[in-house]
N, C-alpha and C positions, 0 to 999 in steps of 0.2 A: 440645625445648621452644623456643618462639620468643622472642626478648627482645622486652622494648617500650623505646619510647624517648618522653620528654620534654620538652616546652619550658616552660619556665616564666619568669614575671617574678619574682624573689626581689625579695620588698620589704625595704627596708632593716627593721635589725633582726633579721634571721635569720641563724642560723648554714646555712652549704651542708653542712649534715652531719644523720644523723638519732639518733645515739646523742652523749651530752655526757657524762661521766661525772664530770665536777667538781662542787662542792656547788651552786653558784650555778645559778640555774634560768634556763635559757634559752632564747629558740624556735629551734624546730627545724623543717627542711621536712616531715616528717610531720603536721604540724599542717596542711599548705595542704589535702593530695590523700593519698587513701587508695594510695600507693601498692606494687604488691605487692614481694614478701621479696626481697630481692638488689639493689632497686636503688641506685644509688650517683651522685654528681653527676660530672660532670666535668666537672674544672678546680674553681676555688673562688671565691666572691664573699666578702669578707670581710664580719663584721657590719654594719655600716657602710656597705656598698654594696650597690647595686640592678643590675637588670636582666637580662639576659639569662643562665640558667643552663641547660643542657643535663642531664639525667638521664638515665641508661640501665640494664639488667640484663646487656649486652652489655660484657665487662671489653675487648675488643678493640678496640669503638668507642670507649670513652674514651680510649684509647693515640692512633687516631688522630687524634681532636678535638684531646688535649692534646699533638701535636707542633708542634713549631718551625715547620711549613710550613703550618697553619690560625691567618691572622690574626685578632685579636681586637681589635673595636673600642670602645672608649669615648668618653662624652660627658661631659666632665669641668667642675663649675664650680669655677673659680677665686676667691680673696682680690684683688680688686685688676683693674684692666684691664691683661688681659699684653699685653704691646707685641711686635712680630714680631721682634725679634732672639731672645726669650725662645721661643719656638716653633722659631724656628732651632736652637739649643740642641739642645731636645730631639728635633730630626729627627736631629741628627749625632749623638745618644748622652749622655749624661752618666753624671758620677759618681755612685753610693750603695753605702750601704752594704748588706751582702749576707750574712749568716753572719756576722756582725764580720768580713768584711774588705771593699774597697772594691771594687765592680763598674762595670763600663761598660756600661753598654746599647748595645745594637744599634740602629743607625740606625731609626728609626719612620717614621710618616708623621704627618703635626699639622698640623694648619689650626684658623682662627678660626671660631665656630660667631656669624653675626652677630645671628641670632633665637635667643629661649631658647626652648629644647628644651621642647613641651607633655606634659611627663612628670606634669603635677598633683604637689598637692603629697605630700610628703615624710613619714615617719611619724614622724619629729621634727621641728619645726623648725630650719630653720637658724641663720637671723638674719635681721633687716630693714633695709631704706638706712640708717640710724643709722648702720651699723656701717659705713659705704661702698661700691663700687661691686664690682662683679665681673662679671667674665665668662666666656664658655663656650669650650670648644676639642674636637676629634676630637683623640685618640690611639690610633692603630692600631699593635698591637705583635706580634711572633711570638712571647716568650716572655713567661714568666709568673713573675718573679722576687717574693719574698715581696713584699706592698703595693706593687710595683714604681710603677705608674702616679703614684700618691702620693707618692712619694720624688722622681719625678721634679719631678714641678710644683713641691716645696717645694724643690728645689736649684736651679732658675731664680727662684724668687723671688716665687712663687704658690700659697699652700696651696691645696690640695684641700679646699670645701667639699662636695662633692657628686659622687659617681662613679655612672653607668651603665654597665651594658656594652649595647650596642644592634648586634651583630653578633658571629659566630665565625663563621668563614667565610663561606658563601654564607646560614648562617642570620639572619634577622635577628629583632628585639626588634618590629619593625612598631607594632600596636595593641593589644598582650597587656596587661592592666593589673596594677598591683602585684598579688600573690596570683596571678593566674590561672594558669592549667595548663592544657595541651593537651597529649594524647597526640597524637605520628606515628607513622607505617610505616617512616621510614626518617630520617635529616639528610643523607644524601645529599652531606654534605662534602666539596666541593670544594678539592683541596691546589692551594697557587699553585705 
């Protein structure tokens, strides 16, 4: 049998799962694309976050996608205009928390993103200038600690109002819009 494989933009709001078995009713990516029996996401976008999710029927590709040597890139908006020592920070690693006990991340890569990202809007809103200033940063990471990317920005000092993922590896997020779905042949994942 041959697998197929998936790209998709997960619009905020969805769970990266297709079965939920708790009472509260929630969407789920079988609602986007009919897709067929076996497949499974790899890696995970939390509710809350958007962009780039990778699907497959292939349990081996996911292994390779979700190891430590396919980096994963986000476009992260920030509480506040973070200033570059605060990006320093999280290039060198920082502290969170991880299973209740306290973890160190792995050096990243972060820079200031100085144009906002034309991602359209949002399937909540955020908030508007009232609430003051914010701005956007890259966070590229090899691992994938629970909410990792969010824990980090709020321990420099910059909640996380808005995450995309816009890259795993060599795939990127490009022009797919929230919801949409494209079958490929192959992701052809590039290990660094």
């Amino acid at each position: 049998m041959a697998h197929q494989h998936f790209i998709i933009h997960k619009p905020y709001g969805y769970l990266s799962q297709f079965v939920y078995e708790l009472k509260r009713k929630k969407r789920l990516l079988g609602e986007l694309y009919p897709f067929p029996e076996g497949t499974m996401a790899i890696g995970r976008l939390d509710e809350d976050s958007e962009g780039l999710l990778l699907l497959t029927t292939d349990g081996m590709m996911s292994e390779l996608v979700r190891s430590k040597k396919v980096e994963k890139e986000y476009y992260v908006q920030v509480d506040g205009v973070i200033h570059q020592e605060a990006v320093e920070q999280l290039q060198k690693g920082v502290e969170i928390g991880f299973n209740g006990k306290k973890y160190m991340t792995k050096p990243c890569k972060a820079f200031l993103i100085h144009e906002v990202p034309a991602f359209g809007a949002r399937g909540k809103k955020i908030r508007d200038e009232r609430h003051g200033p914010t701005s956007w940063l890259s966070i590229t990471i090899n691992e994938g600690k629970f909410r990792q990317v969010r824990k980090m920005t709020a321990y420099v000092g910059f909640p996380t109002l808005r995450l995309v993922r816009v890259r795993v590896g060599n795939v990127h997020l490009n022009n797919l819009q929230a919801g949409e779905v494209v079958e490929v042949a192959d992701f052809q994942i590039e290990n660094k």
